[in-house]
VOPAGU-2260 file (C-alpha; in pm, 1 decimal, decimal comma):
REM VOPAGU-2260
SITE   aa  ch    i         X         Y         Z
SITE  UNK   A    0       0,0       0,0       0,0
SITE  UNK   A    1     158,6     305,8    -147,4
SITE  UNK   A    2     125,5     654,8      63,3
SITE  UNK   A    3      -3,6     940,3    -123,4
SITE  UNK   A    4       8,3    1326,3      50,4
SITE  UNK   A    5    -267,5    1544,5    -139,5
SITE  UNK   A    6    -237,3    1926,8     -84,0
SITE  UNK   A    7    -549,4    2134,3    -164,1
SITE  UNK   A    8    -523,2    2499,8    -115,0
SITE  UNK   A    9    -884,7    2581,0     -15,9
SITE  UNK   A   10   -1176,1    2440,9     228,7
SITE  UNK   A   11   -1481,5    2499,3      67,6
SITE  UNK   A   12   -1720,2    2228,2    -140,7
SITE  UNK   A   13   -1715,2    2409,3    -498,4
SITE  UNK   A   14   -1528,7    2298,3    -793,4
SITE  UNK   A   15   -1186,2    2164,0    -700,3
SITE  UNK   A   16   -1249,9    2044,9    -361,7
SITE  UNK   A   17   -1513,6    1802,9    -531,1
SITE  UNK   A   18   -1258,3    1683,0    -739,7
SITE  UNK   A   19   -1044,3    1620,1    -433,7
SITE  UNK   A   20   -1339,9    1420,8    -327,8
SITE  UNK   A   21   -1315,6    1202,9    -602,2
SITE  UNK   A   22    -949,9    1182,5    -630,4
SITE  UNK   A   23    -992,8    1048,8    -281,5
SITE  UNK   A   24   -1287,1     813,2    -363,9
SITE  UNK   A   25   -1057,4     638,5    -637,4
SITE  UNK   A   26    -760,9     640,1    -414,0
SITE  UNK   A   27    -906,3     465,3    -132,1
SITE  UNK   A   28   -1052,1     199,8    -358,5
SITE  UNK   A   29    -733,3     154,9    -504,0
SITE  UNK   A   30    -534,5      54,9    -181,5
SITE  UNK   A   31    -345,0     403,6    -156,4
SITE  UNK   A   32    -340,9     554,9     243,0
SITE  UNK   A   33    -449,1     863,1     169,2
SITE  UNK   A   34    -274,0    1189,8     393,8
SITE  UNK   A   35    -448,3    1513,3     295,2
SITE  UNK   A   36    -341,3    1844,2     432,3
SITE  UNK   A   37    -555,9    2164,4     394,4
SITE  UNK   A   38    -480,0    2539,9     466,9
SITE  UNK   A   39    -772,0    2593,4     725,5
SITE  UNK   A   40   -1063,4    2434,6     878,6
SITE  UNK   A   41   -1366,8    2478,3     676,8
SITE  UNK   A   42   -1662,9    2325,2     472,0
SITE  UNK   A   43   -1449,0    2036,8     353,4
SITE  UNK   A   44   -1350,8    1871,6     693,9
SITE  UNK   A   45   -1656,2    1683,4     753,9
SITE  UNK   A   46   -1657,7    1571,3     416,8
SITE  UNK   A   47   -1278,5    1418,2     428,2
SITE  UNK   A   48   -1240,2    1327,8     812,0
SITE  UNK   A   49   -1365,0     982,9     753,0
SITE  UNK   A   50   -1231,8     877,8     405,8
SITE  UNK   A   51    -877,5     971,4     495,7
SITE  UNK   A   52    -578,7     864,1     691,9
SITE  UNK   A   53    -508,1    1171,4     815,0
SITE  UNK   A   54    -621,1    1519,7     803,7
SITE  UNK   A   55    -390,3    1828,3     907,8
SITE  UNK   A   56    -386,7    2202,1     851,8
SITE  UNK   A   57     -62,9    2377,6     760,0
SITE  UNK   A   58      -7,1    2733,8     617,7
SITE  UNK   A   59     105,4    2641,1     265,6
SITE  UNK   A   60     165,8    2960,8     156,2
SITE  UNK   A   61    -143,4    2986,1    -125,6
SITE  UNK   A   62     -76,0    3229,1    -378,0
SITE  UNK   A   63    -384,7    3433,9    -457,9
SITE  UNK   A   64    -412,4    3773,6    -664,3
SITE  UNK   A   65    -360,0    3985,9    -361,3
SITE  UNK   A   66     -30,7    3838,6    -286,0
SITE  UNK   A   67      93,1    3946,6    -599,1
SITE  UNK   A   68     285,9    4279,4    -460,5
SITE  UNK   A   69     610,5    4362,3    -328,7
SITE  UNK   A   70     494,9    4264,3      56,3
SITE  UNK   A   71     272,8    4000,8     -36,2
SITE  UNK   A   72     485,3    3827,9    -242,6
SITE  UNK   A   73     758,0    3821,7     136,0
SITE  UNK   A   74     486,9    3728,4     278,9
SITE  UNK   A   75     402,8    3427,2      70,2
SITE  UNK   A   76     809,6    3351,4      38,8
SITE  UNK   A   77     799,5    3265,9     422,2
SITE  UNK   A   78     509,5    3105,7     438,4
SITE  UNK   A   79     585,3    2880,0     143,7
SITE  UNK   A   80    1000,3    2826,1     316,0
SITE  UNK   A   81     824,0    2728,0     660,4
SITE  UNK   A   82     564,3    2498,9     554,9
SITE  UNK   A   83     781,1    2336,1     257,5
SITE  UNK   A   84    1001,6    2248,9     625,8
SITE  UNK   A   85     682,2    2129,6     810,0
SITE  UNK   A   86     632,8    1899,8     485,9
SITE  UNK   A   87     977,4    1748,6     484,2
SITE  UNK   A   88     930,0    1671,1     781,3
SITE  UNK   A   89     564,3    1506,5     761,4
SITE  UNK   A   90     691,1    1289,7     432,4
SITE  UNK   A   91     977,4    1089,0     627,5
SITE  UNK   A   92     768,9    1088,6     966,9
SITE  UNK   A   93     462,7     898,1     768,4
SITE  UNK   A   94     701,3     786,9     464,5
SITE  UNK   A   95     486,5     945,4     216,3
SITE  UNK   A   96     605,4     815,7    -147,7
SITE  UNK   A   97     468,2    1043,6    -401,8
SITE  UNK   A   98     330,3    1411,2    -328,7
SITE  UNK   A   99     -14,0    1536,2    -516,1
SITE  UNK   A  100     -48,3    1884,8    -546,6
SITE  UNK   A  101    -426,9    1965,8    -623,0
SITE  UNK   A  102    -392,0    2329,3    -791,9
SITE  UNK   A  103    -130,2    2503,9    -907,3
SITE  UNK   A  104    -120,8    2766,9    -626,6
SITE  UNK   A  105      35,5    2552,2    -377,4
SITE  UNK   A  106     453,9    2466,7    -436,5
SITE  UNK   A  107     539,0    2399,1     -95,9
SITE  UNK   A  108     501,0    2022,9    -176,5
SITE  UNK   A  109     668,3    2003,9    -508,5
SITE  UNK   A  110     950,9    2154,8    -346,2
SITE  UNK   A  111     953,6    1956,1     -45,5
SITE  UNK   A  112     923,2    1645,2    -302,0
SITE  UNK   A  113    1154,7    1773,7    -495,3
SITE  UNK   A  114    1421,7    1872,2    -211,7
SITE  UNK   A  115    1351,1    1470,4     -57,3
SITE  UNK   A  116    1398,6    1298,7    -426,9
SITE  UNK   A  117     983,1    1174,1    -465,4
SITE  UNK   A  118     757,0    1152,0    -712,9
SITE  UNK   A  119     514,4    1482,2    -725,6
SITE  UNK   A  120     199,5    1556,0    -939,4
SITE  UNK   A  121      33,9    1887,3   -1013,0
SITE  UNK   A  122    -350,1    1889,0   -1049,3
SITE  UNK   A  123    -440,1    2228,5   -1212,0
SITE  UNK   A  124    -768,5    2360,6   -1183,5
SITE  UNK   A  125    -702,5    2739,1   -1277,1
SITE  UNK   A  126    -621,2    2955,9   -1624,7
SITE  UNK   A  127    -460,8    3280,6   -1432,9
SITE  UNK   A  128    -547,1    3561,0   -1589,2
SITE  UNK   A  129    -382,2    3950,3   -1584,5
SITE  UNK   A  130      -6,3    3840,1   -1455,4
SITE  UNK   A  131     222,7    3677,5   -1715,8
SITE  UNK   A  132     508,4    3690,7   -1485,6
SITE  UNK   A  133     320,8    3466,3   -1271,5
SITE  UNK   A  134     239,5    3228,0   -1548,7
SITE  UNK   A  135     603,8    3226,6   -1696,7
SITE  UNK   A  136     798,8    3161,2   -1297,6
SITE  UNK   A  137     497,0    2896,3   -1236,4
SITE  UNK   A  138     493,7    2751,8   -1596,7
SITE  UNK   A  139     901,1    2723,0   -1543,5
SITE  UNK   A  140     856,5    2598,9   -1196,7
SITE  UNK   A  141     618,3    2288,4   -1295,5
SITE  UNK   A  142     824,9    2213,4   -1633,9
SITE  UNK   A  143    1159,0    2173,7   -1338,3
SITE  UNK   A  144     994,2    2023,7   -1034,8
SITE  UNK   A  145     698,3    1805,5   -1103,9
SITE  UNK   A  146     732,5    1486,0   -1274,9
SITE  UNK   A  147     352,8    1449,2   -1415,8
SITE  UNK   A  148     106,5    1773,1   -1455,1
SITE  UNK   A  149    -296,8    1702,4   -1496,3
SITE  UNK   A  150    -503,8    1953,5   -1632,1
SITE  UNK   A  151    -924,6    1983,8   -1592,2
SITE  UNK   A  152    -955,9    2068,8   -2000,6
SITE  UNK   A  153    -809,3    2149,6   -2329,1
SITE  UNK   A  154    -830,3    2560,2   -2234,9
SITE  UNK   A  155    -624,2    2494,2   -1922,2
SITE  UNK   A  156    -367,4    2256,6   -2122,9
SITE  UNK   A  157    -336,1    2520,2   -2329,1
SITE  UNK   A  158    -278,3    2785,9   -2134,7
SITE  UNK   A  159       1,7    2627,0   -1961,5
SITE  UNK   A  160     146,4    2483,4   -2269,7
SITE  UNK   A  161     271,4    2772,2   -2351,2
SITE  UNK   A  162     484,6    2845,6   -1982,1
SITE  UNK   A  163     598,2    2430,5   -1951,0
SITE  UNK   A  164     658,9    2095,6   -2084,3
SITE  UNK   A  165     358,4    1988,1   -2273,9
SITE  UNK   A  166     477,4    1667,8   -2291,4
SITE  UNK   A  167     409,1    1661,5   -1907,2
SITE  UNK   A  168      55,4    1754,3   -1929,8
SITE  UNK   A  169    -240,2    1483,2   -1950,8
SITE  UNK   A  170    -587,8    1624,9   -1948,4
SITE  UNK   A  171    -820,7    1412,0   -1726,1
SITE  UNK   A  172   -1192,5    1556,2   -1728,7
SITE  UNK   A  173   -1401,1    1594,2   -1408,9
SITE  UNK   A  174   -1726,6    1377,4   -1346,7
SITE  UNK   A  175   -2037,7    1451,2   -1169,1
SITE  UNK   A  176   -2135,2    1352,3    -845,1
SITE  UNK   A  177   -2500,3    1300,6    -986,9
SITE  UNK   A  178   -2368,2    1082,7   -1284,7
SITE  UNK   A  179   -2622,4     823,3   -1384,4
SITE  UNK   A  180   -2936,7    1029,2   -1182,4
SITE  UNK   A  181   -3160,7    1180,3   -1357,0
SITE  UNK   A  182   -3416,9    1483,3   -1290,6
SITE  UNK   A  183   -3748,7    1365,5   -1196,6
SITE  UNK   A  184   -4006,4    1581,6   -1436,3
SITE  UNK   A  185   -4261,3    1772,3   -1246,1
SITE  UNK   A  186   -4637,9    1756,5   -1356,4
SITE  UNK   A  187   -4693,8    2091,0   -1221,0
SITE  UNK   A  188   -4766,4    2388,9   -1411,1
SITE  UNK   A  189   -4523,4    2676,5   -1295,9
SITE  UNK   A  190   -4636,2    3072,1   -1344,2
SITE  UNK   A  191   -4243,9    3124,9   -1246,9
SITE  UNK   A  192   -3964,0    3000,9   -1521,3
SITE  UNK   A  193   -3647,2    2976,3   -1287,5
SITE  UNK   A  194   -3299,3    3043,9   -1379,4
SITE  UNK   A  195   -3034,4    2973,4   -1160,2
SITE  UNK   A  196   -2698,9    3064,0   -1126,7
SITE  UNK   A  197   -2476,4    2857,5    -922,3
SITE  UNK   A  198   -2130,5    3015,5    -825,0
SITE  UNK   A  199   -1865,4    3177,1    -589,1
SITE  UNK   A  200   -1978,2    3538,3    -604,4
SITE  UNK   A  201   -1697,5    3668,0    -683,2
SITE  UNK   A  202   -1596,1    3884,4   -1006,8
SITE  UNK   A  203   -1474,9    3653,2   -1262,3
SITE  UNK   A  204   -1754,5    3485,4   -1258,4
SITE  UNK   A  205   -1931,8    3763,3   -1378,3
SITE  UNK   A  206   -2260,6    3798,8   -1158,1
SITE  UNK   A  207   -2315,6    4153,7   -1219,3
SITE  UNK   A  208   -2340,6    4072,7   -1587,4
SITE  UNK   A  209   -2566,9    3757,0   -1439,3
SITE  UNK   A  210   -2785,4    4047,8   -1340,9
SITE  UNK   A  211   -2772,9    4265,4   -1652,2
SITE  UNK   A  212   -2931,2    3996,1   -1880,7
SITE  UNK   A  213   -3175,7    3912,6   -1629,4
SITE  UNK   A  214   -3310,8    4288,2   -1658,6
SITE  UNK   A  215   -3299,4    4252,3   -2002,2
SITE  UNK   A  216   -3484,7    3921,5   -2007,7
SITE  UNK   A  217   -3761,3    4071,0   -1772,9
SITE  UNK   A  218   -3816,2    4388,5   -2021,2
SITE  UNK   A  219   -3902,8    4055,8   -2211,5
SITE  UNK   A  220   -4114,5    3850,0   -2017,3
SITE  UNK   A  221   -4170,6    3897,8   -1630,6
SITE  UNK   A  222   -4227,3    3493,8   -1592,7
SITE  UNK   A  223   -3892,5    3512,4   -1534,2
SITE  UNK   A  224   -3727,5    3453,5   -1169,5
SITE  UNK   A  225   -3397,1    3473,0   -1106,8
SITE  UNK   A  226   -3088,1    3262,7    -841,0
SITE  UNK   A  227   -2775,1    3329,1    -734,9
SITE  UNK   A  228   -2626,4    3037,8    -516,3
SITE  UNK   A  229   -2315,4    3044,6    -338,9
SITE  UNK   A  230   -2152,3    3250,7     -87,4
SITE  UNK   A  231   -1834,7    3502,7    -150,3
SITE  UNK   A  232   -1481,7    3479,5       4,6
SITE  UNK   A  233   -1435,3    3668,9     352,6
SITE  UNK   A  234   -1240,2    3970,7     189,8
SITE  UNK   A  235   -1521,6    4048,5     -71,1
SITE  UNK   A  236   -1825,0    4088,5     113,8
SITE  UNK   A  237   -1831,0    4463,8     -72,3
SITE  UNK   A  238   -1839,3    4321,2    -439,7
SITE  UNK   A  239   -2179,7    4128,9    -249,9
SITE  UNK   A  240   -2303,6    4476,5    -129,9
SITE  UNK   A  241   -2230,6    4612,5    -451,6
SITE  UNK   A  242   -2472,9    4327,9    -620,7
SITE  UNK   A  243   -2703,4    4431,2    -380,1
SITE  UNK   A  244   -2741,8    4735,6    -450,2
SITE  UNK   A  245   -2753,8    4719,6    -844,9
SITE  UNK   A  246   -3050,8    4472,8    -831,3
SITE  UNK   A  247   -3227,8    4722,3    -591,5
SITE  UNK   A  248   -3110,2    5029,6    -847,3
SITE  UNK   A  249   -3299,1    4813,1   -1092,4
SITE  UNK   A  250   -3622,0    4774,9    -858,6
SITE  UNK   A  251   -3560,0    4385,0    -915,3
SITE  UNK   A  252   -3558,5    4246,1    -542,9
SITE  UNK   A  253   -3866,1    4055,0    -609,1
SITE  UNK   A  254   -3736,1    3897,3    -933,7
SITE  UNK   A  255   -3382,0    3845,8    -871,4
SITE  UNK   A  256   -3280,4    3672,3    -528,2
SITE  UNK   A  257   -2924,8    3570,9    -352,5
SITE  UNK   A  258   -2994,5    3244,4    -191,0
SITE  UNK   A  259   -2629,8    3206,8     -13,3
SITE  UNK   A  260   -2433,5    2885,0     -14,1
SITE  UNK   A  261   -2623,1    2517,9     -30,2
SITE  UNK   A  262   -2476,7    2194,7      78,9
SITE  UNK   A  263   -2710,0    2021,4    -137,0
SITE  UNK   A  264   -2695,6    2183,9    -465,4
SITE  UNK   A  265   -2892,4    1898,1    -662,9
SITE  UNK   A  266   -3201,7    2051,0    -522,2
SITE  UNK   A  267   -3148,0    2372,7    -668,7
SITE  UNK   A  268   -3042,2    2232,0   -1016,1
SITE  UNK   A  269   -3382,1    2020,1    -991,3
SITE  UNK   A  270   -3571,5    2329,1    -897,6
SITE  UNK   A  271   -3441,7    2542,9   -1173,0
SITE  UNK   A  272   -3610,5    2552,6   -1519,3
SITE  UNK   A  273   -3262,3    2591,6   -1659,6
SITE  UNK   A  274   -2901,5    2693,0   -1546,0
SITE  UNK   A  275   -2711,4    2980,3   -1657,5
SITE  UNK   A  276   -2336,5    3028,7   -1639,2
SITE  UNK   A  277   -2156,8    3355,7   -1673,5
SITE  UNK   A  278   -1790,5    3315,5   -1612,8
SITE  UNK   A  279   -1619,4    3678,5   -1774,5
SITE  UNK   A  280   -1277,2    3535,1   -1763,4
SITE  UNK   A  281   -1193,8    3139,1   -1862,4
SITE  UNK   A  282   -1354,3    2913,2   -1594,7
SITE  UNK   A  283   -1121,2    2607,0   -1695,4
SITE  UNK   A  284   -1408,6    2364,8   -1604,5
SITE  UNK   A  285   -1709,1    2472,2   -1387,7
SITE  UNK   A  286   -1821,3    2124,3   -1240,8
SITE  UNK   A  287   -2185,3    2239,1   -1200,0
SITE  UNK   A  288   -2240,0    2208,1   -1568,5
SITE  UNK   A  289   -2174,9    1898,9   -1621,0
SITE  UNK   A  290   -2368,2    1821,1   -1276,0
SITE  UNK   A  291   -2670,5    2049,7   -1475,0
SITE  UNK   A  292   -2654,6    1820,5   -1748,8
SITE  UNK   A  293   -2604,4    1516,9   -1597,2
SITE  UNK   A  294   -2940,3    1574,1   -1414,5
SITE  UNK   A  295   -3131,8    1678,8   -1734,2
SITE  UNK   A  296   -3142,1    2038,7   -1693,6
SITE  UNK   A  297   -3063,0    2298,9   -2001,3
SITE  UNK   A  298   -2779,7    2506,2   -1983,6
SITE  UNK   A  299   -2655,6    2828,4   -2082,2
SITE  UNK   A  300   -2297,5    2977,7   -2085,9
SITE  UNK   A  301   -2053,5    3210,9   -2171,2
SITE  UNK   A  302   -1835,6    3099,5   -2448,0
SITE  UNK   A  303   -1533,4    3117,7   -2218,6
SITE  UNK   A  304   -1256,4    2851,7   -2083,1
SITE  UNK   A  305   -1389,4    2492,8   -2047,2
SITE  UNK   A  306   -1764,0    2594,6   -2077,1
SITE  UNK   A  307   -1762,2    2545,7   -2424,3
SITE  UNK   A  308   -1591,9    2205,6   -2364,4
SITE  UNK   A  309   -1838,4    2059,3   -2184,6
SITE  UNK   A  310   -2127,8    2224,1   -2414,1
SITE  UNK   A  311   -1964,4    2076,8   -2675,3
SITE  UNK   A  312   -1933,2    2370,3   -2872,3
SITE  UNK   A  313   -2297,3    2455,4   -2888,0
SITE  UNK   A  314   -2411,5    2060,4   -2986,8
SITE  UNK   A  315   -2494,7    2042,0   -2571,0
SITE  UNK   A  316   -2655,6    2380,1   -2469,1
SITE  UNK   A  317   -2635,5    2736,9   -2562,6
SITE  UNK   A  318   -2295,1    2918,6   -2556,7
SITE  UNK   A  319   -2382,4    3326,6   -2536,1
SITE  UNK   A  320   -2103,6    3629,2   -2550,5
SITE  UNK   A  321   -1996,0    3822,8   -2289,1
SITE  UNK   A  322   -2050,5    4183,3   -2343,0
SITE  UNK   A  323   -2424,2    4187,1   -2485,3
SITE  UNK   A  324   -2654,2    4120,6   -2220,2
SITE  UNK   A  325   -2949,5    4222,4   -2461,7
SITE  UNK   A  326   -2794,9    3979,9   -2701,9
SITE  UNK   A  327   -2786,4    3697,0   -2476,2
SITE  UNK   A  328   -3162,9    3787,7   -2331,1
SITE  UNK   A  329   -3291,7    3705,9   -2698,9
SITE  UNK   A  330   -3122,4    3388,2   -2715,2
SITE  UNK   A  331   -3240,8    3286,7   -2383,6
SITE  UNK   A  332   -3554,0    3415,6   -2380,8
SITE  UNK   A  333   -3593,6    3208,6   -2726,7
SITE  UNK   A  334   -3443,6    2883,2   -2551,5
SITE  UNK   A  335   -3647,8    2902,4   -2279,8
SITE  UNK   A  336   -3958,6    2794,1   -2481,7
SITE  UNK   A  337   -3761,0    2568,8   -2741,3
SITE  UNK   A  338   -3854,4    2258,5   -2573,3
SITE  UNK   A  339   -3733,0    2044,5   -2894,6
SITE  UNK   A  340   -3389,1    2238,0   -2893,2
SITE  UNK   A  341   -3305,9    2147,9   -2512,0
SITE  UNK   A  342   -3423,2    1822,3   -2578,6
SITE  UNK   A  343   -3196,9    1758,9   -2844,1
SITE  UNK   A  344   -2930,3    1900,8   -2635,7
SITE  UNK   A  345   -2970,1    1699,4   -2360,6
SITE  UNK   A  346   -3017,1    1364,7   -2567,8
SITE  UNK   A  347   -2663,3    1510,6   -2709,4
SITE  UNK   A  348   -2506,0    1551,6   -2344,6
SITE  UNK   A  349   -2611,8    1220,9   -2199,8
SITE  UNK   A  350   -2392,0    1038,9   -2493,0
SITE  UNK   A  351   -2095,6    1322,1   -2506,3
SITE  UNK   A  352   -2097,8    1275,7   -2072,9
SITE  UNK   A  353   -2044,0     909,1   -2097,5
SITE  UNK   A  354   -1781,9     893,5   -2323,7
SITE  UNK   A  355   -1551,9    1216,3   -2196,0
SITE  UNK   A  356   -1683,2    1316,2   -1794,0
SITE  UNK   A  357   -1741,6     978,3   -1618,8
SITE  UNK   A  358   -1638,1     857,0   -1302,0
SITE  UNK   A  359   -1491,7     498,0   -1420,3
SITE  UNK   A  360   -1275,6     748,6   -1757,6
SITE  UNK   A  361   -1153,5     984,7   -1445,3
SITE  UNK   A  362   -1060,0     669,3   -1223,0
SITE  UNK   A  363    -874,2     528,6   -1480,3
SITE  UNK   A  364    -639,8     809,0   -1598,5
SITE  UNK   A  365    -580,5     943,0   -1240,3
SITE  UNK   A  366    -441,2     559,9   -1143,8
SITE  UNK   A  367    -305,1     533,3   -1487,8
SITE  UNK   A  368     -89,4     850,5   -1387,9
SITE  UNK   A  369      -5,8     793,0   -1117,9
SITE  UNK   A  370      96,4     455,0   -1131,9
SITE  UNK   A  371     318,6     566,1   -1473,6
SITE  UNK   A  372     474,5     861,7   -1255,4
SITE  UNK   A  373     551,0     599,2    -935,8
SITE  UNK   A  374     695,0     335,9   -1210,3
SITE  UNK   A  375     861,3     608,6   -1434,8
């Protein structure tokens, strides 16, 4: 039984922590003793206390955005120094034999790995956006220290292609935790058409412009009522307020409605009349998509990162642009009563998610790459 460390440098239950779920699912099932260390206590505890062989919290030094300055970036240095010391020190304590890095924001571990002579994977969720220095030192740090890198989609492999190896980089798609389920039709006859959008509130994943086509689709038709699900990060509680207060400038507070962070988001996909997605920078693979679609729900989305990957280019839902709100109200609005359309795009999704985002494609290339990097 091999001993795997897994890194993860958040603690919420959104995109990449799900996948961390599954990487753990496929590990444990696979004879691996799975170590996982986290950052902070959060969300994600009670999910991995009892499928792991040990939890522990370390200050990994996670780069964000706001680190990117002449202090943060000292800050970060020690951080990243001290716990790439704490790691050493946990890999020959619990004789750890290959490192997994789940996101690219975390290189205490490669170096530790690196530094100790072990194996050392790099899962990477993100595309960073607005720092190429950041892209080129990361890009040449993974190409030098990390002996396999994994990517979410073909938009993330290629951004990174261009900053390290590509001959390092395997793309392994995500699956959905509702895979094989399907949405139980309703008999009912609704006055309300819901859309939902399900999402860290944060900018990039461009709520406000959320909002802007939802005024536009209610100059339209007022069946419309509109979701926002999730919860923002501590430090952006004004970007919220902001939201707030646009939606109340519009004299929409009874049409469009935060409903905060849900544990159990497959209730708000099944109460939804369809799911839209607004990412304004490249969201390398938002899971809930493919968790919309698994559970028979249309979607909408930007045209941005790994949305159009698992749309399928427009042959599984409805790709829209990102600066024409009135543009993409049309198109929706349109959708919305194209029963035959979503139909066929949903017949489309059911075959295109078998064959590219299932659990038993994703079990076998994580264990195939692994076992090739432990071998190699």
């Amino acid at each position: 039984m091999k001993n795997i460390l897994i890194l993860h440098g958040s603690n919420d239950l959104y995109g990449a922590s799900k996948v961390l779920l599954n990487v753990v699912d496929c590990l444990n099932a696979n004879q691996y003793k799975v170590h996982v260390i986290l950052p902070f206590k959060g969300n994600l505890d009670n999910k991995l206390i009892d499928i792991v062989h040990k939890l522990s919290y370390f200050k990994l030094g996670v780069f964000r955005k706001k680190y990117l300055n002449f202090f943060g970036l000292i800050n970060r240095s020690y951080n990243i120094v001290k716990s790439t010391v704490q790691i050493i020190k946990y890999i020959k304590n619990n004789e750890i034999d290959i490192v997994y890095s789940n996101t690219s924001v975390i290189w205490s571990g490669i170096l530790a790995s690196y530094i100790l002579n072990i194996k050392s994977v790099v899962h990477i969720h993100e595309i960073p956006y607005g720092n190429n220095l950041y892209n080129i030192v990361s890009g040449f740090f993974f190409k030098y220290f990390v002996d396999s890198i994994i990517v979410v989609s073909k938009k993330v492999r290629d951004h990174w292609a261009k900053y390290c190896d590509f001959n390092k980089i395997k793309i392994i798609y995500n699956y959905s935790e509702f895979e094989n389920e399907y949405s139980q039709k309703s008999g009912k006859i609704k006055s309300e058409y819901i859309i939902s959008n399900i999402s860290r509130i944060v900018p990039q994943k461009g709520i406000e412009y959320f909002i802007e086509i939802s005024k536009e689709m209610l100059r339209l038709d007022n069946k419309f009522k509109f979701n926002i699900i999730g919860d923002t990060l501590t430090n952006s509680n004004n970007y919220l307020e902001k939201l707030k207060k646009i939606i109340k400038n519009y004299d929409l507070e009874n049409k469009i409605f935060f409903k905060g962070f849900k544990r159990n988001i497959k209730v708000q996909i099944l109460e939804s009349d369809l799911i839209l997605q607004t990412p304004v920078f490249p969201d390398s693979l938002p899971t809930v998509l493919i968790d919309s679609l698994s559970l028979e729900k249309p979607v909408v989305s930007t045209d941005l990162g790994g949305c159009a990957e698992i749309l399928n280019y427009g042959k599984n839902g409805i790709l829209v642009p990102t600066k024409n709100a009135s543009a993409c109200a049309q198109i929706i609005n349109q959708y919305s009563s194209d029963k035959n359309l979503q139909a066929k795009h949903l017949k489309n999704a059911k075959i295109f998610l078998n064959q590219n985002f299932s659990s038993m494609e994703f079990n076998k290339r994580v264990l195939d790459e692994l076992n090739r990097v432990s071998n190699g």
